[in-house]
N, C-alpha and C positions, 0 to 999 in steps of 0.2 A: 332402029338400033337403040338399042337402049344402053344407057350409058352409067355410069358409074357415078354415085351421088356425091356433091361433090361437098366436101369440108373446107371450114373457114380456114381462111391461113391463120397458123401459127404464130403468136407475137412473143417473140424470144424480150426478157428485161435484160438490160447489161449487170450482169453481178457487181457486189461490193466489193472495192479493191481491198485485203486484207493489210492489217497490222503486220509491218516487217519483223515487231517482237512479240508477236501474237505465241510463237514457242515457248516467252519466256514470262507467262502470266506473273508469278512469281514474286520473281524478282522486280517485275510491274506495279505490282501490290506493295511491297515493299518501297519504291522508291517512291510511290504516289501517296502513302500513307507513313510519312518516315516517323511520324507524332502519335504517339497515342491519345485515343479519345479524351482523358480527363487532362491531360495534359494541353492538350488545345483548349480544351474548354478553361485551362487557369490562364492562357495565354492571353482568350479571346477576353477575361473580365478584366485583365491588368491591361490589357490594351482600350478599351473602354473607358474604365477609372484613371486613363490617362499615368497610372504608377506612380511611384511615391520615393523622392529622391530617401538614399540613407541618411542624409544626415538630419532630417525632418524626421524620421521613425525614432533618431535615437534621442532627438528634443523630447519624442514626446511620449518616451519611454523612460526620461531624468523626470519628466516634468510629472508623470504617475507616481514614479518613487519617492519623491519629495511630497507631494500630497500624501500617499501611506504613511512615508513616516513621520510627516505635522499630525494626519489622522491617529497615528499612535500616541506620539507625545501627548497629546490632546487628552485624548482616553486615559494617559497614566497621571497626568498634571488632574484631571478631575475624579479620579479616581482616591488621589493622596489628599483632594482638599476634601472628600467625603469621609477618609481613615482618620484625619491630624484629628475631630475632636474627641472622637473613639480614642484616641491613645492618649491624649493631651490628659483627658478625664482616668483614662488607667496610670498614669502616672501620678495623678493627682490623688487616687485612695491610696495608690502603694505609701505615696510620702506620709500620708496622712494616719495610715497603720503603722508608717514606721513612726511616727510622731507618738502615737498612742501606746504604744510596746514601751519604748523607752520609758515614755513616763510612768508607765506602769509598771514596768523594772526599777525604776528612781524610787518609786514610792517604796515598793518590796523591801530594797534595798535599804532604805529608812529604818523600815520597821524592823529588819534584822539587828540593825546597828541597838535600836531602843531597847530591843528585848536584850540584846544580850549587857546592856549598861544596865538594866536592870536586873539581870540575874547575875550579875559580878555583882551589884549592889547589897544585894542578897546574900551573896555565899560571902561578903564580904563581912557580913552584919552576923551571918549564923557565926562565923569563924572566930568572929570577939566573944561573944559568948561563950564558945568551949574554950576561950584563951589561946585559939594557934593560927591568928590575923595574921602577925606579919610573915610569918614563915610560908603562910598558902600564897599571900600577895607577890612574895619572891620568888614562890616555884613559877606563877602568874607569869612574872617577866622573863624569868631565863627560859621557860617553855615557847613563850609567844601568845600566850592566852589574852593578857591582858596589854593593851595601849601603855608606852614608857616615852617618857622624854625626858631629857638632861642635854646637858654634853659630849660633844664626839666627833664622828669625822665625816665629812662629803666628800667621796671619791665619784669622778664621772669620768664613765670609760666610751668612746666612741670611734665606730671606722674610720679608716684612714678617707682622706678628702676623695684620693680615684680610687677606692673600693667599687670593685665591679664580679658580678660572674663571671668565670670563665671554666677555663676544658681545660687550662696546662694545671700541671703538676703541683702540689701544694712544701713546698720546703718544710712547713712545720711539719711533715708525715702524718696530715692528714687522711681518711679513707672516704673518698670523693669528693673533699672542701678545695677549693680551685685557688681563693682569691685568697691570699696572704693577708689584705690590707682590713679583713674582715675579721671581728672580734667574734669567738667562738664560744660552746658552751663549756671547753675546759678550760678557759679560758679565766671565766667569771667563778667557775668553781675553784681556781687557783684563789682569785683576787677574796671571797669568801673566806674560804678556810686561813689564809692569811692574816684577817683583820679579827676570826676567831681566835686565833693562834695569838695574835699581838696585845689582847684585852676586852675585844669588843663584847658585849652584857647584851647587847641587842641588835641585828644586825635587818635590814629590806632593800628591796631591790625595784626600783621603780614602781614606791609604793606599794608592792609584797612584802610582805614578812615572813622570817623565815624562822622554820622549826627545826627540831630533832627530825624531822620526820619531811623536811622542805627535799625536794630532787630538781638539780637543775641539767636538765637534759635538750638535745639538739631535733628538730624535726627537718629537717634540708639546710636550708641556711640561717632557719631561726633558732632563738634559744626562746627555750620555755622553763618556768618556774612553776612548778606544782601544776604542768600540764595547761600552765595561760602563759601566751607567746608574749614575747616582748620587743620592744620596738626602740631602736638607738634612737639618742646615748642612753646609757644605762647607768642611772643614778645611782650611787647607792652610799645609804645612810649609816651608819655605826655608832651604837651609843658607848662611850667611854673617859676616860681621859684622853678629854682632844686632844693637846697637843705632843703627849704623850701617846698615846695611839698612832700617831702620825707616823711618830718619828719610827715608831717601834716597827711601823707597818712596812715602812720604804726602804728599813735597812734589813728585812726578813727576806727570805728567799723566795716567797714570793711577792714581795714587792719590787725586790731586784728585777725577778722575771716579766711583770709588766713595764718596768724599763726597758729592759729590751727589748720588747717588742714595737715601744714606741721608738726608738733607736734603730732598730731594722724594719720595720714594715709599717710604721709612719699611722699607726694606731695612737688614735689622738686620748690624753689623759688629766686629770688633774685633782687636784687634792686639798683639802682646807680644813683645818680646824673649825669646828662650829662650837657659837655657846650654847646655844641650845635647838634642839633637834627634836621633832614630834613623829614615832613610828607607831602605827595604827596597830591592833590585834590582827591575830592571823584569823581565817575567816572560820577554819573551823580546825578544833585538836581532837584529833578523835585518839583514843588508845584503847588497842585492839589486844594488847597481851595483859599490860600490867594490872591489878587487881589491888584493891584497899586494905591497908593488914589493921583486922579486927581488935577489939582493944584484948578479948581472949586468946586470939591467937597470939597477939603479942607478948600478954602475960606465958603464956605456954612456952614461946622461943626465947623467953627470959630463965624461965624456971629449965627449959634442956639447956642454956650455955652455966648455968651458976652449980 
């Protein structure tokens, strides 16, 4: 009989018992990974480096900024000691131009004065010769042309002690003069015309002299005389009968009127008879209309009046 061949037995393995949340891969992954990768990975180097208390990061993060800013100062401290002799030496030509200007304005100035003492010298000398000296020398003085001194009077006018700018309203009806206690330029043209009005033959004003043809006007709160500013107190000289002049001046209406003002707004003033009194030439007389009458023309406007 033959019989049926026969095969090994079967060896069954016992299977793997299964993950009870094997359904919920997922949310597996999720709970096994709750970190992301670069995130552990900054965990895992501050966990290593041991970490670094706050209050040590912020030492030595004052302790940086104090180093930057000595490093700064440093840089600007060596910086200024490389500038100082660069500007030490730039100020040194400015002064030194300004030294050399002046004197070379002194000296100009010089020579202006000589020339014109010698060209009054001159028309002085041609003038005796034709016989009409004294009469030029007198038009000389009441014009301003030439240097006079005699007799007369020192008026000096100056602000009041709290003279100051301001913004309030000016009493004297001023149009934008603020400070009351401040001496103006109609002021000085009162005090002027005054002391022409009283006598005065020759009149200057801190060392100005003044013509037919002098303006004394205001540019903000200064006064200026032939367009050069002037600076309180404001001298000013008057050739005449001193003491006469005086009197004449202080009981004229405008001498009155600088009363008051020292009276109300405390504008300082004062007054003196001088014997004698030295007023420079005016720097320059120019005449721009009038013309020299010809000795023919003259004869002509003799023979039309006869």
């Amino acid at each position: 009989m033959c019989g049926m061949p026969q095969q090994p037995p079967v060896r069954s393995t016992p299977a793997r018992p299964t993950r009870p949340d094997a359904s919920m891969s997922l949310l597996t992954n999720v709970m096994d990974h709750s970190l992301d990768d670069g995130y552990a990975e900054a965990a895992a180097r501050k966990k290593t480096a041991g970490g670094m208390p706050k209050t040590l990061r912020a030492k030595l993060g004052l302790a940086a900024g104090l180093v930057l800013a000595a490093l700064v100062v440093t840089v600007g401290a060596a910086q200024a000691r490389v500038a100082a002799p660069v500007v030490a030496k730039e100020r040194e030509e400015l002064i030194d131009r300004i030294d050399r200007e002046t004197a070379a304005a002194d000296e100009l100035e010089s020579t202006v004065d000589k020339l014109r003492e010698d060209v009054s010298a001159r028309q002085r000398k041609a003038l005796k010769q034709s016989g009409g000296g004294d009469q030029t020398e007198l038009v000389g003085i009441l014009s301003g042309a030439a240097e006079v001194h005699g007799p007369g009077v020192k008026l000096v006018v100056n602000d009041a002690k709290e003279a100051t700018s301001g913004a309030a309203s000016d009493p004297r009806g001023t149009t934008g003069f603020s400070d009351t206690g401040r001496v103006r330029d109609r002021d000085m043209q009162r005090v002027v015309n005054g002391l022409w009005e009283s006598g005065a033959e020759a009149v200057s004003i801190n060392g100005q002299r003044l013509t037919a043809l002098s303006a004394i006007r205001a540019a903000g709160d200064a006064i200026l005389v032939d367009n050069r500013p002037l600076v309180p107190p404001y001298t000013v000289l008057a050739v005449g009968d001193g003491e006469g002049l005086s009197t004449k001046f202080q009981n004229s209406a405008d001498g009155l009127y600088l009363h008051a003002l020292q009276e109300s707004f405390g504008i300082r003033t004062s007054i003196s008879a001088e014997g004698e009194l030295r007023l420079p030439a005016a720097p320059s007389v120019i005449v721009r209309t009038a013309q020299p009458i010809t000795e023919s023309a003259q004869q002509r406007s003799e023979k039309g009046t006869s």
